[in-house]
DOZATI-325151 format. One record per residue (C-alpha): residue in three letters; x, y, z. Coordinates in steps of 0.2 Angstrom, whole numbers, plus 2048, in hexadecimal, padded with zeros to 3 digits. Last residue first. Layout:
NODE	ALA	X	Y	Z .
...
//
This chain:
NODE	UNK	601	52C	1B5 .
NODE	UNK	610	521	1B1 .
NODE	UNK	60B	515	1BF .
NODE	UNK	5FD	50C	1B5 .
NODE	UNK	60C	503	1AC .
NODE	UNK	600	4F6	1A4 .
NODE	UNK	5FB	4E5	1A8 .
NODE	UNK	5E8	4E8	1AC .
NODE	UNK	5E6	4EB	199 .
NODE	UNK	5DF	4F9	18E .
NODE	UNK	5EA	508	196 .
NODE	UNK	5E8	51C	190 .
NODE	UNK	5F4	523	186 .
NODE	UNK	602	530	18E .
NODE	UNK	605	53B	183 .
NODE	UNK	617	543	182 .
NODE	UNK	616	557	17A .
NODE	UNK	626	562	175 .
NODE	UNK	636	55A	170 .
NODE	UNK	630	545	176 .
NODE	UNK	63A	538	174 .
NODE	UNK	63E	53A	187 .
NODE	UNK	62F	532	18B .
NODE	UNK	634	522	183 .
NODE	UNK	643	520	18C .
NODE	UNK	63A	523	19A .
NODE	UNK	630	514	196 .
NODE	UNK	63D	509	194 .
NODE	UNK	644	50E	1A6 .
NODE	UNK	637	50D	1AF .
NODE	UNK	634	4FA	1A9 .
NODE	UNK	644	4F6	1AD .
NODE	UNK	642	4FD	1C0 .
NODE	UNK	634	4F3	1C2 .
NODE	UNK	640	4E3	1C1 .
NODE	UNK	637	4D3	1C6 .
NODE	UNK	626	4D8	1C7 .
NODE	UNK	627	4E2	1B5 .
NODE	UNK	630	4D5	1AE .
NODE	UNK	61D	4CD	1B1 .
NODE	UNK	615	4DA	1A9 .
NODE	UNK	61F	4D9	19A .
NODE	UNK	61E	4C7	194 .
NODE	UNK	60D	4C9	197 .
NODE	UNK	60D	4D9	18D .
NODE	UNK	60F	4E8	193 .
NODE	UNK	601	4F8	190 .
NODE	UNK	606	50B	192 .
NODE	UNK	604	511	180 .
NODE	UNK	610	520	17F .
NODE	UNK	60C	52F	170 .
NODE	UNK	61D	539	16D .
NODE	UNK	61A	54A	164 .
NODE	UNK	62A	553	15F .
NODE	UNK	634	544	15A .
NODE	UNK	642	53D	161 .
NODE	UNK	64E	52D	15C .
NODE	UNK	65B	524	165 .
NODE	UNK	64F	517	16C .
NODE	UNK	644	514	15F .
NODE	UNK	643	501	15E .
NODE	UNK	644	4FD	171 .
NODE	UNK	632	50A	172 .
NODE	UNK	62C	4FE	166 .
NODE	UNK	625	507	155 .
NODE	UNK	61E	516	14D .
NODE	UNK	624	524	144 .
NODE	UNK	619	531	13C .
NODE	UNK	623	53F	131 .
NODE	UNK	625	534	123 .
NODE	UNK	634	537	119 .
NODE	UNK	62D	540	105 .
NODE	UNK	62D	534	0F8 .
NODE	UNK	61B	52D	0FA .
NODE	UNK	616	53F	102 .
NODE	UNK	61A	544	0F2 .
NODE	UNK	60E	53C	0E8 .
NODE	UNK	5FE	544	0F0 .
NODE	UNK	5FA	546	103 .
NODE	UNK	5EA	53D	105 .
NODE	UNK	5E7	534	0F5 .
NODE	UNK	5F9	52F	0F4 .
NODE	UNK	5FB	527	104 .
NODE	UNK	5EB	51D	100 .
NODE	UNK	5F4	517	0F1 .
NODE	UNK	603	511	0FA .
NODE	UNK	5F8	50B	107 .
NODE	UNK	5F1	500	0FA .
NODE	UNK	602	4FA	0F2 .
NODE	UNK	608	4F5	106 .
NODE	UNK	5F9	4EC	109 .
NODE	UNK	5F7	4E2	0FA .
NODE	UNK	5F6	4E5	0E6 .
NODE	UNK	604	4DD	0E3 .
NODE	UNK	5FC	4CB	0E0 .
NODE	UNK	5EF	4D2	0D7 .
NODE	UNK	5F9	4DA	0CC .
NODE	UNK	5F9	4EC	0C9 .
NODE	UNK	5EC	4F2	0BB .
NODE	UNK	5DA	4FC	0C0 .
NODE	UNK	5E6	505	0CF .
NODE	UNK	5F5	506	0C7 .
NODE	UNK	5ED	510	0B7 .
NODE	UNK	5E1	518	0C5 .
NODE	UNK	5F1	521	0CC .
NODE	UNK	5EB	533	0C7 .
NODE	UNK	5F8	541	0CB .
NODE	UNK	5F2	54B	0BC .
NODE	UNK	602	548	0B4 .
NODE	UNK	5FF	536	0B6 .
NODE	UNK	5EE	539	0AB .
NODE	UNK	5F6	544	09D .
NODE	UNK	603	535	09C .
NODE	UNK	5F7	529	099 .
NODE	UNK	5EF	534	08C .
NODE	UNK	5FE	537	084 .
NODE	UNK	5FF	523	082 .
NODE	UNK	5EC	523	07B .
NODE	UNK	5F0	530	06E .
NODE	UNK	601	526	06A .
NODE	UNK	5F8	517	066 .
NODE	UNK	608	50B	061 .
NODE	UNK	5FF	4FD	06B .
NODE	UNK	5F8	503	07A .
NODE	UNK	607	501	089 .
NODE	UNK	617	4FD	082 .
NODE	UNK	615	504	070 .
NODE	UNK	60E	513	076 .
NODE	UNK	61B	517	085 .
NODE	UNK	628	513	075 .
NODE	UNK	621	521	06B .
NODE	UNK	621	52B	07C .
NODE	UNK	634	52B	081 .
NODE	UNK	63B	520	08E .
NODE	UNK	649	52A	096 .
NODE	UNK	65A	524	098 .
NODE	UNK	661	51E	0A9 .
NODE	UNK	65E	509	0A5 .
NODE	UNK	666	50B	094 .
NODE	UNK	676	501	097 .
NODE	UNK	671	4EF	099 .
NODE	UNK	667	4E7	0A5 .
NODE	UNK	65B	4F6	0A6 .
NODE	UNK	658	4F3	092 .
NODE	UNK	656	4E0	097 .
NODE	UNK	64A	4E1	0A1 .
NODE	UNK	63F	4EC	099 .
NODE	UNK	63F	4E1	08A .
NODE	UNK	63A	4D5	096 .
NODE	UNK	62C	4DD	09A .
NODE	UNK	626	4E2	08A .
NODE	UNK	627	4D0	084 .
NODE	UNK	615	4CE	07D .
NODE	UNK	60E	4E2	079 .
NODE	UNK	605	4E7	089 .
NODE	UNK	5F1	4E4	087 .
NODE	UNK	5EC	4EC	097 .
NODE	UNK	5E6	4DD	09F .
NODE	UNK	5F5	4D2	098 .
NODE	UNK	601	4DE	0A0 .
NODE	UNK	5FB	4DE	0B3 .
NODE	UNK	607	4E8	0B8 .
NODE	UNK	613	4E6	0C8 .
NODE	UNK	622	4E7	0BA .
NODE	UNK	61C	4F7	0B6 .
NODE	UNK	61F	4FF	0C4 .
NODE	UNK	630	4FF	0C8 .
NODE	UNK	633	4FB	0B5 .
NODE	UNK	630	50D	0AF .
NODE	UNK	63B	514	0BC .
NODE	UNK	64B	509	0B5 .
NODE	UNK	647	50F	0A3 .
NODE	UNK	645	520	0A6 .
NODE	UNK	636	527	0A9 .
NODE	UNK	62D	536	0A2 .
NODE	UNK	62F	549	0A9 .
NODE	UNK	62B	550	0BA .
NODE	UNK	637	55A	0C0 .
NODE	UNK	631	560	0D3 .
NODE	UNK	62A	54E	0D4 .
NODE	UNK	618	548	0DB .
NODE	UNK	610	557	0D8 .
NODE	UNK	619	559	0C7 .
NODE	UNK	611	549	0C3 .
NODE	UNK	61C	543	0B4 .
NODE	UNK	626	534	0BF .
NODE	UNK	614	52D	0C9 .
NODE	UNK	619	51D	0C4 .
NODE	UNK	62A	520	0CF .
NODE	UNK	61F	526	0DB .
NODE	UNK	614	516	0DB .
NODE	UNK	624	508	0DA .
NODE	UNK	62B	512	0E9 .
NODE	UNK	61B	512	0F4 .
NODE	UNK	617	500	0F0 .
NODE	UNK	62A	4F8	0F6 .
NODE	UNK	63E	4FE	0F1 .
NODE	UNK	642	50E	0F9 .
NODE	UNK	633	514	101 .
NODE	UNK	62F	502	10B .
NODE	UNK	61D	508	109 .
NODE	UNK	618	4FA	11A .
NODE	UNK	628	501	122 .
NODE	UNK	624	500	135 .
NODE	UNK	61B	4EB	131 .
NODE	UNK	62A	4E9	126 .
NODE	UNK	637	4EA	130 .
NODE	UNK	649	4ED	127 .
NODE	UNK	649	4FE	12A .
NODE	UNK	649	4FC	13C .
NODE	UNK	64F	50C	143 .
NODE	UNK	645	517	137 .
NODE	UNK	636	510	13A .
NODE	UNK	627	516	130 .
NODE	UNK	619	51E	12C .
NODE	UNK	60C	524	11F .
NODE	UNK	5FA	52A	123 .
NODE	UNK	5EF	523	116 .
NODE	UNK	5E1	521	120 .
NODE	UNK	5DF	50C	11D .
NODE	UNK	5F2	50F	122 .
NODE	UNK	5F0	519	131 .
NODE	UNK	5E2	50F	139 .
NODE	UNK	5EA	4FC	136 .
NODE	UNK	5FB	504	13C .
NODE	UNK	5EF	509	14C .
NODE	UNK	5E9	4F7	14E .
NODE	UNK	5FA	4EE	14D .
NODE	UNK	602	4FB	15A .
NODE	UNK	600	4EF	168 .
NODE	UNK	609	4E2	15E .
NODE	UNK	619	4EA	15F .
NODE	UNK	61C	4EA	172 .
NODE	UNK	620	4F7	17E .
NODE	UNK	616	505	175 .
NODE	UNK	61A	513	16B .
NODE	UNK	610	521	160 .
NODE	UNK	61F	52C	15B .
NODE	UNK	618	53D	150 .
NODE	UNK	621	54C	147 .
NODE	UNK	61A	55C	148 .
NODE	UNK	612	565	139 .
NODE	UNK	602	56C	142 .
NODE	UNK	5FB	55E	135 .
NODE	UNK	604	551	13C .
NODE	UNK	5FF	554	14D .
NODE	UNK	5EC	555	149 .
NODE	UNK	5F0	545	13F .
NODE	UNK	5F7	53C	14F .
NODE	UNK	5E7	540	15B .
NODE	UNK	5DB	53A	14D .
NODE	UNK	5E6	52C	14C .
NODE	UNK	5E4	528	15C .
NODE	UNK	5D0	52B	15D .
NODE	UNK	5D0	51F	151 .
NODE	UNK	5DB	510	15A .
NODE	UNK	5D1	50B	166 .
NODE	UNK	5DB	4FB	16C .
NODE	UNK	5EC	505	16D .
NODE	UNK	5E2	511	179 .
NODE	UNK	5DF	521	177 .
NODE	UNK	5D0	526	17F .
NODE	UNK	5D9	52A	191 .
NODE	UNK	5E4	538	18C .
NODE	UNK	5F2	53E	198 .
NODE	UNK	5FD	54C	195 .
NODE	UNK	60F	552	195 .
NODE	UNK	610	562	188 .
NODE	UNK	622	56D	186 .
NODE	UNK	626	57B	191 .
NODE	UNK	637	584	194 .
NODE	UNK	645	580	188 .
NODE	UNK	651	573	186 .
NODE	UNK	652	56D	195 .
NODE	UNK	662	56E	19F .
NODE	UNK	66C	55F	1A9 .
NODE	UNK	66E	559	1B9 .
NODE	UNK	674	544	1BA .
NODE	UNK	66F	538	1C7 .
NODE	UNK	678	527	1C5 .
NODE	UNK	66B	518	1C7 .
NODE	UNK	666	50D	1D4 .
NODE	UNK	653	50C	1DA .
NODE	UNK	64B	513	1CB .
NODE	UNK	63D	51F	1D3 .
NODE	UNK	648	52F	1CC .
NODE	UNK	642	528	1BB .
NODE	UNK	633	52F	1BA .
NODE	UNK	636	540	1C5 .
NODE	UNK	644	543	1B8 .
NODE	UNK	637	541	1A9 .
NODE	UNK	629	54A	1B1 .
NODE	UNK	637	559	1B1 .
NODE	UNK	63F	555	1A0 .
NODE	UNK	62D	556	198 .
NODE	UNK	627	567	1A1 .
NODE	UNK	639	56E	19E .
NODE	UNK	63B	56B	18A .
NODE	UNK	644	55D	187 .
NODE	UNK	650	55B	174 .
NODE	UNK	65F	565	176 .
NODE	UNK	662	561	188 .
NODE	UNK	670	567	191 .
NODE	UNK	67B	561	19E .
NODE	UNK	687	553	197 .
NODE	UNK	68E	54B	1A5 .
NODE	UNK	6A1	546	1A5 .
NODE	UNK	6A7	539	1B2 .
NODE	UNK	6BA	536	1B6 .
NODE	UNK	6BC	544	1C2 .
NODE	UNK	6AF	539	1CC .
NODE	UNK	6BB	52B	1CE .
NODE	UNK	6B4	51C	1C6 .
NODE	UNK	6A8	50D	1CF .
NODE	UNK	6A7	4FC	1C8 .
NODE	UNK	69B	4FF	1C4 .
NODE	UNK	68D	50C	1BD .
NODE	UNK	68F	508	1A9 .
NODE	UNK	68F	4F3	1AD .
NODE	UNK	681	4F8	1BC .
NODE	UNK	675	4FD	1AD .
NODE	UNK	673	4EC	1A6 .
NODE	UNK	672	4E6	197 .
NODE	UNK	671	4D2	195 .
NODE	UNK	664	4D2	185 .
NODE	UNK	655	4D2	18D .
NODE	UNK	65C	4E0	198 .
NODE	UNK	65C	4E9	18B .
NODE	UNK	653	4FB	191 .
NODE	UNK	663	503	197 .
NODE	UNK	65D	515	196 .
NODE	UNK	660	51C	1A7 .
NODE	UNK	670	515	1A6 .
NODE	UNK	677	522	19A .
NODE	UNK	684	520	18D .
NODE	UNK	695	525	189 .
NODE	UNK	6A4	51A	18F .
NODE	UNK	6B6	522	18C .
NODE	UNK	6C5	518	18C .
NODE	UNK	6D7	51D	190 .
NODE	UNK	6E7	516	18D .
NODE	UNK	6E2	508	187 .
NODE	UNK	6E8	4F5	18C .
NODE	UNK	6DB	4F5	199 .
NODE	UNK	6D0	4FA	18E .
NODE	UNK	6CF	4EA	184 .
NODE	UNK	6C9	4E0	194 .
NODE	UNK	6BF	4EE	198 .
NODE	UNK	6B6	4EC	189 .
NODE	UNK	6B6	4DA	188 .
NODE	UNK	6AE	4DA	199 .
NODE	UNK	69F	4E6	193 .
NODE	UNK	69D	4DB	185 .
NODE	UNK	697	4CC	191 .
NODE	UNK	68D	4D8	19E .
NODE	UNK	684	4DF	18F .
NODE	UNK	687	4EF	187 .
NODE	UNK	677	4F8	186 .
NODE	UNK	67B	507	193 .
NODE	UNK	68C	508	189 .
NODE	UNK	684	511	17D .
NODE	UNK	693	516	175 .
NODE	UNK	6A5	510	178 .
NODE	UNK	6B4	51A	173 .
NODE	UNK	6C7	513	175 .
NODE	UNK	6D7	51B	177 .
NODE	UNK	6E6	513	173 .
NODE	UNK	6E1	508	167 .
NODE	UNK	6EB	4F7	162 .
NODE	UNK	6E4	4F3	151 .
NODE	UNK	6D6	4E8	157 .
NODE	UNK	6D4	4EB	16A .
NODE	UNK	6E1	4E0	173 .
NODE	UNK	6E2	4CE	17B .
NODE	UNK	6D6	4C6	170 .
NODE	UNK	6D5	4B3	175 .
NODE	UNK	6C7	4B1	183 .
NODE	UNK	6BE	4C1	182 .
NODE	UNK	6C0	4C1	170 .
NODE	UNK	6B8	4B0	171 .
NODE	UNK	6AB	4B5	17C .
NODE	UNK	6A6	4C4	172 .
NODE	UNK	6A4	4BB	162 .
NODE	UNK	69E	4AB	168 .
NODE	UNK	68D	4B7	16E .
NODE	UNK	68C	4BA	159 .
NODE	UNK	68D	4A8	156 .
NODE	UNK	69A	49E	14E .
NODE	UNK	69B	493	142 .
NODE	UNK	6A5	483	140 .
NODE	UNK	699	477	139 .
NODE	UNK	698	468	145 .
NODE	UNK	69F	472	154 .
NODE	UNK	691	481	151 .
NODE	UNK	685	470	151 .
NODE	UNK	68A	46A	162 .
NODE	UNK	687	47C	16A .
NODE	UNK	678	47E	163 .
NODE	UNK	672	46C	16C .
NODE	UNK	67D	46E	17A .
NODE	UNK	676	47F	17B .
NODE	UNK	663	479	17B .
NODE	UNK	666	46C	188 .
NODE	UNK	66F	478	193 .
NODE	UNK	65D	485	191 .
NODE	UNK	654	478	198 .
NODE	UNK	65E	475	1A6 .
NODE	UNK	65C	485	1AC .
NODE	UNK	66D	48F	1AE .
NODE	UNK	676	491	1BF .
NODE	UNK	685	483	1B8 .
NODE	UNK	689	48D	1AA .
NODE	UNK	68F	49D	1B5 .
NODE	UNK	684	4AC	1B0 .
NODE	UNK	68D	4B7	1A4 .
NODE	UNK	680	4C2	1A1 .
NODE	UNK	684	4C0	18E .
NODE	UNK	686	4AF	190 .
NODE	UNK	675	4AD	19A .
NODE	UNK	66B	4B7	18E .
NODE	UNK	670	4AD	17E .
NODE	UNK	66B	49D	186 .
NODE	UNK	65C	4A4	18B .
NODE	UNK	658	4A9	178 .
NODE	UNK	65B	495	175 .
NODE	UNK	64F	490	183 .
NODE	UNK	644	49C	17D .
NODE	UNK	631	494	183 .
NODE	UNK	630	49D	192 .
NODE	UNK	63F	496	19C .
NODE	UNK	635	48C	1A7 .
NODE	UNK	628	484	198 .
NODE	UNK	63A	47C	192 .
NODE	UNK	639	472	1A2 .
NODE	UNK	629	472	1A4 .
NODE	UNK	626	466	193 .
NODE	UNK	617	469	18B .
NODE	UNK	619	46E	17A .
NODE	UNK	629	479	173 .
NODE	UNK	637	482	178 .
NODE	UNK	63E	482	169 .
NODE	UNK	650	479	171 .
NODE	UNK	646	46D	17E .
NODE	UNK	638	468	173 .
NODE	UNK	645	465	166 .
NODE	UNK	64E	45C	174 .
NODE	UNK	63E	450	177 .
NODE	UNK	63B	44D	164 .
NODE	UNK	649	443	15E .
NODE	UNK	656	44F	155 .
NODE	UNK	655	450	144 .
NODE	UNK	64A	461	143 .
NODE	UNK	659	466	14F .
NODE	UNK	663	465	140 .
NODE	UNK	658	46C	131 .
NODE	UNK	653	47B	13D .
NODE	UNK	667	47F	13D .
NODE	UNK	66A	47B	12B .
NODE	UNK	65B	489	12A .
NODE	UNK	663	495	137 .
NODE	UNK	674	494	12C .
NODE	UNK	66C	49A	11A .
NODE	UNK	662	4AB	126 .
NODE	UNK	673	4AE	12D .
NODE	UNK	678	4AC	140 .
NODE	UNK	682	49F	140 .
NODE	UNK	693	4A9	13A .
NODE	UNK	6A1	4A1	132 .
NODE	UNK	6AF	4AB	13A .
NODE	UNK	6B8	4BC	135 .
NODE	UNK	6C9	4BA	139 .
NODE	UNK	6C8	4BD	14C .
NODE	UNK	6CB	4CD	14D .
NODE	UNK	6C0	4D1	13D .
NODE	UNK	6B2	4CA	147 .
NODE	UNK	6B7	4D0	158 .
NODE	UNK	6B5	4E3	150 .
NODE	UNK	6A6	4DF	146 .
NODE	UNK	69F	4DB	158 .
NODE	UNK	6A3	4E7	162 .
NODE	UNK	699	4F3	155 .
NODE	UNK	6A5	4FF	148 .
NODE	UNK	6B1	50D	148 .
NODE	UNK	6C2	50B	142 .
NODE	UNK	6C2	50A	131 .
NODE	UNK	6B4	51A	131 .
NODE	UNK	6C3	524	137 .
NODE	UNK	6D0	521	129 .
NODE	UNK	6CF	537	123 .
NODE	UNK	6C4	53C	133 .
NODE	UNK	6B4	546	12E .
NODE	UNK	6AD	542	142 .
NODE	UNK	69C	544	13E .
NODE	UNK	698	536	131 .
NODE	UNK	6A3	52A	13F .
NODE	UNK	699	52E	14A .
NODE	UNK	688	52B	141 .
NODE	UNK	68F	51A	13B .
NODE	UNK	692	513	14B .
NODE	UNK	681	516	14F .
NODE	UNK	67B	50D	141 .
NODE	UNK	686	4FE	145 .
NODE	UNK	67E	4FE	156 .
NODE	UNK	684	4FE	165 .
NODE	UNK	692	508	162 .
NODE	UNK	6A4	506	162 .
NODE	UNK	6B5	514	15D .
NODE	UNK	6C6	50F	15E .
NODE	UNK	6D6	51A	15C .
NODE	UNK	6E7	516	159 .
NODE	UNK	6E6	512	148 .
NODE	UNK	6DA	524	145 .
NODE	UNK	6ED	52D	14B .
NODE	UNK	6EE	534	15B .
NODE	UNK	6F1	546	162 .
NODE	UNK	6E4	552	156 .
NODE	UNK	6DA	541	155 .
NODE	UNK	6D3	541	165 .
NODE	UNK	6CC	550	164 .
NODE	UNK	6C3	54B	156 .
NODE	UNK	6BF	53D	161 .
NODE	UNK	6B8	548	16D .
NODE	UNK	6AE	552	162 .
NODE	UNK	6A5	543	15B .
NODE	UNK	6A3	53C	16D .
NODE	UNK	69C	54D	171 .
NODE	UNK	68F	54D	163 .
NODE	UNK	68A	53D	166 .
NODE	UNK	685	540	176 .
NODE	UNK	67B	54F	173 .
NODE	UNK	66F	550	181 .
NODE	UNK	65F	549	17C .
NODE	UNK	65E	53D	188 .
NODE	UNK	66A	53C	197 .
NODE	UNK	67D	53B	192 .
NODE	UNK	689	534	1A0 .
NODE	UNK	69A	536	198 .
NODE	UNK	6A3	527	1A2 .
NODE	UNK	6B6	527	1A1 .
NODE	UNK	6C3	517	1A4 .
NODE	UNK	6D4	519	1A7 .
NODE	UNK	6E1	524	1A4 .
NODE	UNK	6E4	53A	1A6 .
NODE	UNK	6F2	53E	19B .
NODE	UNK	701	545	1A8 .
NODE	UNK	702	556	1AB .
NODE	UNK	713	55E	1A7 .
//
């Protein structure tokens, strides 16, 4: 009888590919001979580690999936972490008491060349050289003074930071939390140098591990990724699994693609399928991120074919112009992969402008298939941005409101005699009247009466949003996405729009490591299911090769 094959795997997926779809199958597989217990699933993100473990419908499975580091906290009895919003502030209170020359050092601040040498992020630097596991005695000087400093004041409080996390485990952890046998690891591509060694550390004690990714698409280095931790050390070539079709790149965009990253001086070549034949790769010099009208002229057309968009670019304030564009146009977008990131989720659907506006919008049935009137939770999303001494609202209306939703009747519907009492005084007439008007879709009520101090960007493009498209393009998931190549790695859309421009920073990583720079913005080209433009450059430091 054949032995069970041991040792570490590599599924090579290039973009578009499935991936996930094959880990998820595998480890159903997986679980036909082994129980969830001896199993273990990582991803990069916790996001990521969520999607597979959605699709693998394994009773116990989602216990055992997670990032590296949720698995080193709970290994090692979930520390104190520095890393929250409360801990930063004791921090910037500590080093504020320092004398002046090591704040300098630690910040990164004023005139002294030796924190001027490591560009200002002496404590970022820090980070960097653990997780690339550079011997202590090769780092600057300026970056020691700032993780003596750091490090001092984790041993003053007890936390731990999130790089302690691996370390330690590294250190003290001998086994994969719960013992696995066999061991799944996405987007190994982004692991750094650091987690890699844990990983490999723990798999040694597997019988098998298998590490999905790509290096093609290893585009954080700034945080101690490297391609060569997926490519060495070398594994026997039965022990690599290459996914070979494409579900996402038509032929015209694979093709360019393939010639684009086949300048990368070291990398693993792979063969795989496109989707289909065709697809758009074209080059238009008028849109550039500092002439931003033509662009969303460009994205509009798009949008109204019905296509979903990506406009991308290297660094976030390079988009700045064209957000300003789409918003004072009432085009909405967002950022699906930074949700949290109010300058890709200016409507914030769930919670911000867009959301108190629709749920105003309740008895439009343009804005909602079942219109009706509010309940008592909906009425206080919008009303609580009111100006309520403007429009004459009975004294204590507000917090009558409050304490409803506080109590049980937050889901039942407000009817219209208490609408009038509310709002006009007991003036049923006027009421209905209101009501006539939201049915119409009309949001001058908000307009003439919101707060000034919510009546800002986010409340305007809300309103914007809903004079060009109606009320139910608040509620419905923009089709526009836009954002840092970094930030939407994963994602796809049908149109992808690339801006070509570095930043300083950028340029001169460039110099150092082309090859890093090649690889970002293939990853950006292969967003991309039918049609990749290729913006034109404002600034010498741009990648003029990509034409």
């Amino acid at each position: 009888m054949n032995k069970e094959p041991r040792g570490e795997f590599r599924v090579f997926g290039p973009p578009g590919t499935g991936k996930t779809h094959y880990l998820s199958n595998s480890i159903t597989r997986a679980s036909d001979k082994y129980t969830p217990d001896d199993l273990l699933v990582v991803s990069f993100t916790r996001s990521a580690a969520h999607e597979i473990a959605s699709r693998t419908e394994i009773p116990g499975m989602d216990k055992r999936v997670g990032t590296l580091h949720s698995f080193c906290y709970r290994a090692l009895g979930q520390p104190e972490l520095a890393e929250t919003s409360a801990h930063i502030k004791e921090w910037n209170k500590y080093i504020a008491g320092k004398n002046p020359s090591l704040r300098r050092k630690v910040r990164g601040e004023g005139d002294d060349p030796l924190a001027q040498s490591i560009d200002g992020k002496p404590l970022l630097r820090y980070h960097l050289c653990r997780s690339q596991m550079v011997d202590r005695d090769n780092w600057p000087y300026g970056v020691k003074a700032a993780a003596t400093a750091w490090e001092d004041w984790k041993a003053e409080t007890g936390y731990m930071d999130f790089t302690d996390l691996i370390e330690k485990s590294l250190e003290d952890v001998a086994y994969a939390p719960g013992c696995p046998s066999v061991g799944f690891f996405d987007e190994v591509q982004d692991f750094s140098a650091l987690e890699l060694a844990l990983v490999r550390k723990w798999g040694q004690k597997m019988k098998q591990t298998i590490m999905a990714g790509d290096d093609d698409q290893s585009i954080y280095g700034f945080r101690g990724a490297t391609p060569d931790a997926f490519l060495l050390p070398p594994v026997d070539p039965e022990h690599k699994k290459f996914l070979r079709e494409s579900y996402r790149l038509p032929s015209k965009i694979k093709d360019y693609a393939e010639r684009w990253i086949s300048r990368v001086s070291h990398r693993e070549p792979k063969e795989y399928k496109a989707r289909r034949e065709g697809g758009i790769v074209k080059l238009d010099h008028s849109l550039t991120y500092k002439n931003p009208h033509p662009v969303l002229r460009a994205v509009c057309e798009d949008l109204d074919e019905g296509m979903s968009v990506m406009v991308l670019s290297s660094c976030a304030y390079m988009l700045s112009p064209l957000l300003e564009k789409f918003k004072g146009a009432g085009v909405p977008f967002h950022n699906p992969y930074r949700r949290q990131d109010g300058r890709w989720n200016t409507l914030r659907v769930h919670k911000g402008a867009g959301f108190r506006l629709a749920s105003y919008l309740r008895p439009d049935p343009k804005t909602w298939e079942d219109p009706r009137l509010w309940t008592w939770r909906e009425l206080w999303r919008w009303v609580e941005v009111i100006d309520s001494k403007k429009i004459g609202m009975l004294r204590g209306s507000k917090e009558s409101i409050k304490r409803v939703i506080k109590g049980k009747g937050a889901d039942e519907l407000v009817d219209l005699q208490t609408i009038a009492d509310i709002f006009t005084q007991s003036n049923l007439v006027a009421a209905q009247n209101l009501i006539t008007q939201i049915e119409k879709g009309d949001p001058e009520f908000m307009r003439e009466n919101i707060l000034k101090t919510h009546y800002k960007a986010a409340m305007r493009m809300a309103l914007k949003v809903q004079g060009r498209g109606g009320g139910k393009a608040l509620r419905e998931t923009p089709r526009l996405v836009a954002g840092t190549i970094h930030s939407v790695k994963g994602g796809s859309a049908d149109s992808v729009y690339l801006f070509p421009d570095l930043s300083m920073e950028g340029d001169s990583q460039s110099r150092l490591d082309p090859d890093s720079l090649t690889r970002l913005f293939y990853v950006g080209m292969t967003r991309a299911r039918e049609k990749v433009t290729f913006c034109g450059a404002e600034t010498p430091r741009a990648v003029s090769w990509i034409y």
